[in-house]
N, C-alpha and C positions, 0 to 999 in steps of 0.2 A: 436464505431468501430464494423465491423462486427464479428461476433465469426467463429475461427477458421480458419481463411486466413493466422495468421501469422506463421512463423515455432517456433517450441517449445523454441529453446534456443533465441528469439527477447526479449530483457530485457537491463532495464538502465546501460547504461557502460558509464564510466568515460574516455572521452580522454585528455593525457595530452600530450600538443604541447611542447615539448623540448627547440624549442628555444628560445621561451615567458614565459614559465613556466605557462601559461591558463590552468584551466580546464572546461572543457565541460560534462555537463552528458547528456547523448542522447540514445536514445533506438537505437539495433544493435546487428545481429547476427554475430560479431564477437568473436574469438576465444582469450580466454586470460587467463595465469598462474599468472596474478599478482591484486592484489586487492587492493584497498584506499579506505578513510574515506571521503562521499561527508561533505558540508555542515549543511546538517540534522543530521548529527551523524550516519548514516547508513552508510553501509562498499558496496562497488560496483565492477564488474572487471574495473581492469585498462589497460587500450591500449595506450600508446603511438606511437605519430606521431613526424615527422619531421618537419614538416610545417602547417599551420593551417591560420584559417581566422585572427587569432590573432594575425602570426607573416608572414603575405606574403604581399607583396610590395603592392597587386594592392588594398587589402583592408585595408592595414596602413597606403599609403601614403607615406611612408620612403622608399627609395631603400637601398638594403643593398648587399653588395660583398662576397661573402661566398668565399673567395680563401684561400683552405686548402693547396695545392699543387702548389703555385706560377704560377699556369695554365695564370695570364693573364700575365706573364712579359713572362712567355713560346710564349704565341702567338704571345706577339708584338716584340720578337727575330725573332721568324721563319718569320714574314711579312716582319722586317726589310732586314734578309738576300736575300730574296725572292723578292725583289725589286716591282716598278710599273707593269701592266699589258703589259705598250709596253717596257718595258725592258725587260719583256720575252720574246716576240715575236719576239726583235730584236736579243736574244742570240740563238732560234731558227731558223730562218733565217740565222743566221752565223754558224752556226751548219750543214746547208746543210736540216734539218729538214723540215716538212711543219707544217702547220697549219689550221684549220679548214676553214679557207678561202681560201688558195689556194689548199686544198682537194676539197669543191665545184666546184673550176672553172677549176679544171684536171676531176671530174668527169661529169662534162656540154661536157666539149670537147669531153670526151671517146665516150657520148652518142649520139652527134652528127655525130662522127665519124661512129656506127654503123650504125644508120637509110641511109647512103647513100651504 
């Protein structure tokens, strides 16, 4: 490697993926207050991540559902209530409202209207 390219603090730091429990030693100027013992018996900073090549879907093969906050039963409440796309459309339509298609064809007419 060439001397003197890299900045001062680029040195081996340990990452450890939380949800796998892996560790990585890899050189990186990142910042870190915490330190661990690699392998070799030598002592390294320690950076923890949330996710890693160790514990993410597309390089383990495994899918896995991280729902801390019942977010997906949230979503398929609010879609249930929320009905199909043309039951929208028809509750707007009974509502007196428009809709992005007959805003086009009020604004085609408007513009016809002017050019004569």
């Amino acid at each position: 490697m060439k001397k003197e390219i890299h900045p001062e603090n680029y040195r081996p730091v340990i990452f450890f993926d939380n949800t796998s429990g892996e560790k990585f030693l890899i050189a990186s100027t990142v910042e870190t207050e915490e330190t661990d013992k690699w392998t070799d018996g030598k002592e390294y900073p320690l950076f923890r991540v949330e996710i890693s090549s160790a514990s993410h879907p597309f390089y383990t093969g495994k899918e896995t559902v991280v729902d801390t906050a019942g977010r997906v039963e949230k979503f398929k409440t609010r879609m249930a209530k929320a009905g199909t796309p043309k039951a929208k459309k028809e509750k707007v339509r009974k509502a007196g409202g428009t809709n992005s298609d007959t805003k086009s064809k009020d604004f085609e007419g408007a513009s016809k209207k002017e050019k004569k």
